[in-house]
C-alpha positions as CSV (number, residue, x, y, z in Angstrom):
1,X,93.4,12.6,64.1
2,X,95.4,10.3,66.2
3,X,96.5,9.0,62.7
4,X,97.7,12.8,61.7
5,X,99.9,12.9,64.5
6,X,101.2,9.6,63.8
7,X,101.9,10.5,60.2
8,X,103.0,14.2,61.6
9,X,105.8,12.5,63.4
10,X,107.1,10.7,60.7
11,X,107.6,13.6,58.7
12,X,109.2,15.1,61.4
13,X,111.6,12.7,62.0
14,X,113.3,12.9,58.7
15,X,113.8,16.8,58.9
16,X,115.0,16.4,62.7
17,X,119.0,17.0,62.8
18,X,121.0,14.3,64.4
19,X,124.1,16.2,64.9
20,X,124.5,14.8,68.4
21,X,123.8,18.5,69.6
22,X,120.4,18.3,69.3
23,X,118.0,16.2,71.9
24,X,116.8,12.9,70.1
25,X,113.1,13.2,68.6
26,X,110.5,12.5,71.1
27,X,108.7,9.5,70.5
28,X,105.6,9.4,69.1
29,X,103.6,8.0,72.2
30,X,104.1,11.3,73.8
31,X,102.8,12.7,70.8
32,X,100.0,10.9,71.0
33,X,99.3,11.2,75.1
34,X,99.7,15.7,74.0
35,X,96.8,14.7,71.7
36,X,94.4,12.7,74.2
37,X,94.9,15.4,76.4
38,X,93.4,17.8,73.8
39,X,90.4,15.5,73.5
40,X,90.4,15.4,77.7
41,X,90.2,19.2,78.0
42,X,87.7,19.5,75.1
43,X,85.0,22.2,75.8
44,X,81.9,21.3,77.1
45,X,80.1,22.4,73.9
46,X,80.6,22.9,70.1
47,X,81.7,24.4,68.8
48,X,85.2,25.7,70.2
49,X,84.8,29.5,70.7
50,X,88.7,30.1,71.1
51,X,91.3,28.1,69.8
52,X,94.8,28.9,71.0
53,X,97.5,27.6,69.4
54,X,100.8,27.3,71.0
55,X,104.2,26.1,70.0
56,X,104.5,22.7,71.2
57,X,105.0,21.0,75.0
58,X,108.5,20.5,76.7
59,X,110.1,17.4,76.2
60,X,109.4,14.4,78.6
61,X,111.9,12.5,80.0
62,X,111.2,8.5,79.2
63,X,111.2,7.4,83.0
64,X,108.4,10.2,84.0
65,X,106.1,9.7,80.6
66,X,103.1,8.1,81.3
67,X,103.3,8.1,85.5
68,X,99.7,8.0,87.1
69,X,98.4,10.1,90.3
70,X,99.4,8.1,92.5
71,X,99.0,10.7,95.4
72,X,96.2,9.2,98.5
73,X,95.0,12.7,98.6
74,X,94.7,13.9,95.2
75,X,91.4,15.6,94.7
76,X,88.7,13.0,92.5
77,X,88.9,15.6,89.8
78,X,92.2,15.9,89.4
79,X,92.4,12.1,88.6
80,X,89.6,12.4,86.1
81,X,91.7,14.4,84.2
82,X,95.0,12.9,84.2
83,X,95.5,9.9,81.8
84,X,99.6,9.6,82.5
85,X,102.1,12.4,83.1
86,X,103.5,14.2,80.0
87,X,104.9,17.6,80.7
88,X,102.7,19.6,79.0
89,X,100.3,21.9,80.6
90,X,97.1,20.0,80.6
91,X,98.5,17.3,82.4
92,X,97.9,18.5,86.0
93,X,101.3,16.5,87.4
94,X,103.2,19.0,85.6
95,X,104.0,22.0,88.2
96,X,102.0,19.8,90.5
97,X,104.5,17.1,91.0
98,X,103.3,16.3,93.9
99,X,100.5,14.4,92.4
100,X,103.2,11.8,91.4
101,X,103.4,10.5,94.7
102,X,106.7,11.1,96.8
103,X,107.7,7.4,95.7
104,X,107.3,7.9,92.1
105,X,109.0,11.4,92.2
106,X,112.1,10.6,93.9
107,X,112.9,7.8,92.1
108,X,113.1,10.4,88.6
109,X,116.7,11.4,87.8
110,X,117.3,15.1,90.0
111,X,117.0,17.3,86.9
112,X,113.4,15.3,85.9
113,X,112.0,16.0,88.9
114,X,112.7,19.3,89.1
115,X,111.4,19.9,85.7
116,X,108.1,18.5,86.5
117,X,107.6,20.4,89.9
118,X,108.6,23.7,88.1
119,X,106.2,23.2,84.8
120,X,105.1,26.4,82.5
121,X,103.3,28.7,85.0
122,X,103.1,31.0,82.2
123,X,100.2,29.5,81.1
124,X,98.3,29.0,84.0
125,X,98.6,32.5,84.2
126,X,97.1,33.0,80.8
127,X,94.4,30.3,81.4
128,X,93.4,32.8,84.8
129,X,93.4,36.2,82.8
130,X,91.1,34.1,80.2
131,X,88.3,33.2,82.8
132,X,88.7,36.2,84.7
133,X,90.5,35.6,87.6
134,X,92.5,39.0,87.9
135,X,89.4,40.7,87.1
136,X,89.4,41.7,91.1
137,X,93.1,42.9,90.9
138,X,95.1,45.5,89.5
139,X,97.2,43.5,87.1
140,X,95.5,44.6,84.3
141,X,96.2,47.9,84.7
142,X,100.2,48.2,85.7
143,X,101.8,50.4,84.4
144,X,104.7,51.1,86.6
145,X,107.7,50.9,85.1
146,X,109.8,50.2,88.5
147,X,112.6,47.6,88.4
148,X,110.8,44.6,90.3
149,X,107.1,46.3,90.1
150,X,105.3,44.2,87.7
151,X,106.9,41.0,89.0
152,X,105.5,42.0,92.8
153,X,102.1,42.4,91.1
154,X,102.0,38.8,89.5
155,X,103.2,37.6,92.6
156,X,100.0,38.9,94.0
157,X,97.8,38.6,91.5
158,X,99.3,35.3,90.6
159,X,99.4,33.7,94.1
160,X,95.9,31.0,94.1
161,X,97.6,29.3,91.2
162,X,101.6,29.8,92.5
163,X,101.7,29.9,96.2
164,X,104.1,31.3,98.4
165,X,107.6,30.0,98.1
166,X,107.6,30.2,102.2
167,X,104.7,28.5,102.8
168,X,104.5,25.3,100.4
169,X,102.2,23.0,102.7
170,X,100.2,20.2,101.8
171,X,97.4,22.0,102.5
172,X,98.8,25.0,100.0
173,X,99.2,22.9,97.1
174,X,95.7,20.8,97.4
175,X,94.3,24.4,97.7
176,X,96.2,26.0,94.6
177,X,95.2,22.7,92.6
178,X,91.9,22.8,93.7
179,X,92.1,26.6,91.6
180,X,93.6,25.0,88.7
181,X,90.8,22.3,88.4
182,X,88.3,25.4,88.5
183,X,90.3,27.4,86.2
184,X,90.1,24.0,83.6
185,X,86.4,23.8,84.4
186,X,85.3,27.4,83.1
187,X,87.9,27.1,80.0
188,X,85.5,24.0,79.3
189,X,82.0,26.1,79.9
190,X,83.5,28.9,78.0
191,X,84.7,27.1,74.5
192,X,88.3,27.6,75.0
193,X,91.0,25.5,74.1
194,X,95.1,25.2,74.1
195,X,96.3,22.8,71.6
196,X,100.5,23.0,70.2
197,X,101.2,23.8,66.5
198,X,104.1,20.9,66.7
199,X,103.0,17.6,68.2
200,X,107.0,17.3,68.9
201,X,108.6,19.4,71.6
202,X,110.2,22.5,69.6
203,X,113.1,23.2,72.8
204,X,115.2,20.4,71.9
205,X,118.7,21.8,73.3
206,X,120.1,22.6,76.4
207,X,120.8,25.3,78.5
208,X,120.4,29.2,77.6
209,X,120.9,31.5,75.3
210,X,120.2,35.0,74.5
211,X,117.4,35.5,72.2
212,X,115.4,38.7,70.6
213,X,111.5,39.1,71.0
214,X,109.7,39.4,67.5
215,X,107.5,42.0,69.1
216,X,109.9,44.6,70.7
217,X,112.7,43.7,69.0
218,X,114.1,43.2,72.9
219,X,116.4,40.6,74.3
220,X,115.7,37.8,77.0
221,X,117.1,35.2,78.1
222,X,115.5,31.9,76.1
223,X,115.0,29.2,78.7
224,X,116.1,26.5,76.4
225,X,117.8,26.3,72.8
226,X,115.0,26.1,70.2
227,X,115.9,24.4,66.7
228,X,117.7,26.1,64.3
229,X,114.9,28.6,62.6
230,X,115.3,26.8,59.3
231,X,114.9,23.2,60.8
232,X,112.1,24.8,62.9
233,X,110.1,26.3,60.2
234,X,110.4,22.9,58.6
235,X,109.2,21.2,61.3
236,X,106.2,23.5,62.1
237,X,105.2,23.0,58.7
238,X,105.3,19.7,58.2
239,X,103.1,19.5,61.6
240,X,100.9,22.1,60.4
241,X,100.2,19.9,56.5
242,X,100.4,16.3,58.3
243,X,98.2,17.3,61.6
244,X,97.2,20.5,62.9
245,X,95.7,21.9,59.7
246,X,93.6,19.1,59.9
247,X,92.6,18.9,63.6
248,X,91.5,22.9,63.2
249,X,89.6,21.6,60.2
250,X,87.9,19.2,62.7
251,X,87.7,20.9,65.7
252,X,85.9,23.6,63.6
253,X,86.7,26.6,65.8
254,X,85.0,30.0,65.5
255,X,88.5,31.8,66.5
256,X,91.9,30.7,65.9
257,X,94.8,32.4,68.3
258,X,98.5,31.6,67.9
259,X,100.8,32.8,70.6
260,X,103.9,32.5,68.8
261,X,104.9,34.7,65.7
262,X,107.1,32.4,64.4
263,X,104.3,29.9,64.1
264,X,102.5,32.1,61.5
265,X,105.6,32.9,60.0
266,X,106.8,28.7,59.1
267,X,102.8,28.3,57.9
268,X,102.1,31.5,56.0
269,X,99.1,33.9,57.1
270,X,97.3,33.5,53.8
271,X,97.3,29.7,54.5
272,X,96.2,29.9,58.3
273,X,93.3,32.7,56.8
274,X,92.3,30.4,54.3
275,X,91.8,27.1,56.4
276,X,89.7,29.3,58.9
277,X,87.3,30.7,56.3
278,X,87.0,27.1,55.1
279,X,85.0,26.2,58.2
280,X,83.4,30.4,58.2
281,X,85.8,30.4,61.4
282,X,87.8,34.0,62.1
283,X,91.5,34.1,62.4
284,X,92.6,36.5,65.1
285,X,96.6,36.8,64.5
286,X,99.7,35.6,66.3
287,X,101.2,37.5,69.3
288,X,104.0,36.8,71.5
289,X,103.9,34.3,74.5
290,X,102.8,36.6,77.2
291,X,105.8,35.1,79.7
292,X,107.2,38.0,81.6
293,X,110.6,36.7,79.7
294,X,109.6,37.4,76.3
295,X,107.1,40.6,77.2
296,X,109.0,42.8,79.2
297,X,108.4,45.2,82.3
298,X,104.7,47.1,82.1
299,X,104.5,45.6,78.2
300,X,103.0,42.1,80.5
301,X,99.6,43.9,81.4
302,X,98.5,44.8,77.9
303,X,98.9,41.0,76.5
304,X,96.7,39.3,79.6
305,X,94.2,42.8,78.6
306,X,93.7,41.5,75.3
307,X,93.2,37.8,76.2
308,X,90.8,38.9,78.8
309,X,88.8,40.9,76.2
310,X,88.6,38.4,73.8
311,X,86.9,35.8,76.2
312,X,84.6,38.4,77.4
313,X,83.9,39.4,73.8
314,X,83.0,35.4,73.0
315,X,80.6,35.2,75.8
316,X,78.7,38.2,74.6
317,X,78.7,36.6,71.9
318,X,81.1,39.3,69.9
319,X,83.5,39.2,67.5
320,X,86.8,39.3,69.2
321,X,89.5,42.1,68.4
322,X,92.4,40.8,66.3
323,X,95.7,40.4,67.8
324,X,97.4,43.1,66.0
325,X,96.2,45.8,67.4
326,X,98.1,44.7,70.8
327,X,101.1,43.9,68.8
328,X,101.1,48.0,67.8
329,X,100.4,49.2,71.1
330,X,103.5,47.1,72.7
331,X,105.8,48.3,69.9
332,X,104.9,51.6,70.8
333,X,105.3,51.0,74.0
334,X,108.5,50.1,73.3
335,X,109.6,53.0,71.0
336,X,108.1,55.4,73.7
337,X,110.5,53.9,76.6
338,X,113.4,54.0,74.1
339,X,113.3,57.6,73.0
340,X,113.0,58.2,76.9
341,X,116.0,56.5,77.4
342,X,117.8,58.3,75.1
343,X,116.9,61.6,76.1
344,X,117.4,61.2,79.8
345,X,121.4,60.0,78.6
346,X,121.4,62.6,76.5
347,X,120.8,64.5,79.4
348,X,123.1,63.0,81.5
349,X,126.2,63.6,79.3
350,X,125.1,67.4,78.6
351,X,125.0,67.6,82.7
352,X,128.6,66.2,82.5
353,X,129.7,68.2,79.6
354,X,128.5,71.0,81.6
């Protein structure tokens, strides 16, 4: 496989623009090191019950690729599962800086460093509705549609793997890793992986822009530029033909997941469907990232639901519910709070006109 991605980012790099607006292609050591940390956070047994399929990592800066834990208190675990920092999510430096040692981290340029202490809690959060986490909490079940209610109910739900902003302690971080270590331990005992769809980071430009969720049709605020769709699809599919069709044929999974829709879109669903019955494996659809920026307001609780239901439904040792069925319910969702927006201005002008 390491020979995939090698060829993968070949391909790559004559699609990738070089328009001076676009970040140069990542180099394929980083590839590689997003690949070893596949093999790293491999389930405990075969085969792999869930395979979720993302987009791809965030882009590394050079001077931070490849930095060891070089923190005297770093738990014996958490250096078991680092081989060098990358910033994507299985490498446990990312959003844990810290890890890095205070040495290591200062010397990185300002904007590095803050990337790496930030990371993608996004899917921390995932990886926590997955093993059940929240299953004491009532995250699941917002529906609240106050301005600021579902974000205090992450908070909450949320805090073991985030902390509190006001109270970032040594001893607060060693305790929230300590969580995420667990959290990686039971994705392992349960068969679920995360693997990327592009070996290459996807958010190659800079700064923001507004962008519309394929779901709800809704706008949010992107948090970087992604490639332009037609060099994107490209690139996903010459990922998908040189690498990660081939590493699902390895990895053999009995469920495929992509969290993405554009991902299915740039490979085709017929092709996806076909490569999973290949290897008598069941492919569950794509769905939108649940990040509280591309799911909006009370539309958050149904996507960690569903994830949560398909883990259980694994264990059991059940077939897991297809994605599209949460797709509908958030579209509807949607429509519903639409029409109810309408009529309430409707109403509003009518109490004016009166």
């Amino acid at each position: 496989l390491e020979r995939c991605v090698e060829k993968a980012h070949a391909a790559i790099s004559k699609i990738w623009p070089t328009d001076g607006k676009t970040a140069a292609l990542e180099a394929v050591n980083c590839c590689l090191l997003a690949h070893k940390y596949y093999e790293v956070w491999y389930p405990e047994q075969s085969p792999i019950k869930i395979l979720i399929m993302a987009e791809s990592h965030a882009k590394t800066d050079p001077s931070a690729v490849g930095l060891g834990i070089a923190a005297a208190d770093a738990p014996e675990a958490a250096r078991s599962l680092s081989i060098g920092h990358l910033n994507v999510i299985h490498a446990l430096s990312y959003g844990e800086g810290s890890l890095l040692g205070d040495e290591a981290l200062n010397e990185l340029p300002k904007a590095v460093k803050a990337g790496i202490l930030k990371g993608t809690k996004q899917f921390w959060r995932v990886f926590s509705a997955l093993v059940g986490d929240l299953d004491s909490t009532n995250i699941l079940e917002v529906t609240n549609t106050r301005p600021g209610a579902m974000t205090e109910a992450l908070n909450v739900a949320f805090a073991h793997i985030e902390g509190n902003n006001k109270n970032n302690s040594r001893a607060t971080q060693l305790a929230r890793l300590e969580c995420k270590i667990a959290i990686v331990k039971r994705l392992r005992q349960r068969g679920i992986l995360l693997v990327d769809a592009s070996p290459v980071p996807i958010y190659a430009g800079g700064g923001a822009e507004t962008r519309f969720n394929q779901t709800t049709g809704l706008p949010y605020t992107s948090r970087s530029n992604k490639l332009h769709p037609s060099i994107y699809d490209q690139v996903i599919r010459a990922a998908w033909n040189n690498y990660t069709k081939h590493l699902v044929e390895h990895y053999a999974p009995k469920n495929l997941l992509l969290f993405g829709l554009g991902v299915e879109k740039a490979v085709g669903k017929d092709e996806i469907v076909s490569v999973m019955k290949s290897i008598n494996g069941n492919y569950l659809g794509a769905m939108q990232h649940p990040s509280y920026n591309c799911i909006q307001g009370c539309d958050f609780a149904p996507a960690l639901r569903y994830l949560r239901s398909i883990a259980t439904a694994v264990t059991n040792g059940e077939v897991p519910k297809t994605a599209t069925a949460l797709v509908d319910e958030i579209r509807a969702r949607v429509r519903l709070k639409k029409s109810l927006k309408k009529a309430a201005k409707c109403a509003n002008n009518e109490k004016k006109v009166s």
